[in-house]
C-alpha positions as CSV (number, residue, x, y, z in Angstrom):
1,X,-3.9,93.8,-62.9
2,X,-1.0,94.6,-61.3
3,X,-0.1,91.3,-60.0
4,X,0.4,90.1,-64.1
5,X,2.7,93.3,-64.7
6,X,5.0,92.5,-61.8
7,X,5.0,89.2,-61.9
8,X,6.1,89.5,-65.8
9,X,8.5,92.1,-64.8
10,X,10.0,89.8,-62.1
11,X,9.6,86.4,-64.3
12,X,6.9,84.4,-62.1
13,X,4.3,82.8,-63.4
14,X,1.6,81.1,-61.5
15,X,-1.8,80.8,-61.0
16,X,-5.1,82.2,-59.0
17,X,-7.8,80.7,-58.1
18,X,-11.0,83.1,-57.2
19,X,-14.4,82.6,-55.5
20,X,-16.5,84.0,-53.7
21,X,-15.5,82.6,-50.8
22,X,-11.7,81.7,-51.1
23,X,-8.2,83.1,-52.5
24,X,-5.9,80.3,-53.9
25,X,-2.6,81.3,-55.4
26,X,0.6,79.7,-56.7
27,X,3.7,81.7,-57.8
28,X,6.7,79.6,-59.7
29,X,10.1,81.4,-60.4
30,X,13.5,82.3,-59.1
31,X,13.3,81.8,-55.0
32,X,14.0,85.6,-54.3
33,X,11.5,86.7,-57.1
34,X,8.6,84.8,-55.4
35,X,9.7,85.4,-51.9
36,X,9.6,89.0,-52.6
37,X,6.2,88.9,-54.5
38,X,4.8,87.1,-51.1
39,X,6.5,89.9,-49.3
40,X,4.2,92.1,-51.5
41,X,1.5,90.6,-51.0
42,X,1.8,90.5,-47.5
43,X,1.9,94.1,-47.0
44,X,-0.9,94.6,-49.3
45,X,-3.8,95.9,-47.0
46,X,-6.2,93.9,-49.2
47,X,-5.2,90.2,-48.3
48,X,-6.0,88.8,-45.4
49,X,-5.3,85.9,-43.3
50,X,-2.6,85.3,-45.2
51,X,-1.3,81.0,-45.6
52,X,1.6,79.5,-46.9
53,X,0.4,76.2,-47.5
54,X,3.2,74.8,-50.0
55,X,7.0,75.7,-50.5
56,X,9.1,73.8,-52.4
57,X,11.8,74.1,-55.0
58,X,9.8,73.0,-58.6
59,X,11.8,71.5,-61.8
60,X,8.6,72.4,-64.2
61,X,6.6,75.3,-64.2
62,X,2.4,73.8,-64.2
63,X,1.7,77.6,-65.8
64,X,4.7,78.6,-67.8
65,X,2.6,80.5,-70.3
66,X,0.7,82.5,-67.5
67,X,2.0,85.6,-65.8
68,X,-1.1,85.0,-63.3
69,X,-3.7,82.4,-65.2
70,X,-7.0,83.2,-63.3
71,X,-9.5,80.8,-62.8
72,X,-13.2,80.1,-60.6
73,X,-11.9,76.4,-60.9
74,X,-15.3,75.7,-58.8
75,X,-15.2,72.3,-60.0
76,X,-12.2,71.6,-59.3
77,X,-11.8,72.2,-55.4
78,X,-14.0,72.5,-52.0
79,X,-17.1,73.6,-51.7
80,X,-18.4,76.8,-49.8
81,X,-19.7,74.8,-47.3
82,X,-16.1,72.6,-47.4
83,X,-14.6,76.3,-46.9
84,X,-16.4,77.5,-44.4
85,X,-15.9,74.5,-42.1
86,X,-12.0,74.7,-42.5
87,X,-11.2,72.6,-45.6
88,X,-8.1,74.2,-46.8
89,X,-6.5,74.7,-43.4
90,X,-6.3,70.9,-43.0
91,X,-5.8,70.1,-46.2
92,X,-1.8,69.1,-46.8
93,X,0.6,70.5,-49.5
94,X,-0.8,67.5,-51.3
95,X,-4.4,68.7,-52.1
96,X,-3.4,72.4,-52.5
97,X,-0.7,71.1,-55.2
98,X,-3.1,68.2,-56.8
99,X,-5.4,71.3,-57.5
100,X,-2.6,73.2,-59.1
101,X,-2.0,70.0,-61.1
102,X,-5.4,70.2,-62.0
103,X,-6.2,73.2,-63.0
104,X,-2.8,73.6,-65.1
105,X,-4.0,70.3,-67.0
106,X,-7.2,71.9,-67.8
107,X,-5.8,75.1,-68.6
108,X,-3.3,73.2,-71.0
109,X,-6.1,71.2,-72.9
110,X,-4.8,67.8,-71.6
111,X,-7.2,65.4,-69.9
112,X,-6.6,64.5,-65.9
């Protein structure tokens, strides 16, 4: 995957989330790293309908041990139908992050 090699070249780590019906990703690292990896991504011809839900300066990294942990998380977040009818475009930086916190407690064996 390409996204792992740059992002451990570059020092990100974060996080995507994958379904069927939904792309959710979080990058944590220097500011110019990430804003370039979103610059990437962006020009990528394979993303679409691209949304920054959530930038903000973090103190702790959730997935410090992942160059890009990837996950179905389908328990964790909305459902097809919850997708479909708009769910993540109304959502606030609060639910994307609370299923970041989520997932990177899962994915770190503690209990949420």
């Amino acid at each position: 995957m390409d996204a792992r090699r740059y992002n451990d070249r570059d020092g990100i780590t974060g996080a995507l989330i994958c379904r069927q019906d939904l792309y959710l990703q979080l990058l944590e690292g220097p500011t110019v790293a990430v804003e370039s990896a979103v610059a990437r991504i962006k020009r990528d011809d394979r993303h679409l309908e691209i949304t920054l839900h959530v930038s903000e300066p973090i103190t702790e990294r959730r997935f410090a041990k992942w160059a890009m942990l990837h996950d179905p998380a389908q328990t964790l977040i909305w459902s097809a139908d919850d997708v479909a009818r708009g769910v993540l475009n109304q959502s606030g930086g609060a639910e994307v992050r609370k299923v970041f916190d989520d997932l990177a407690a899962m994915a770190n064996g503690q209990q949420r």
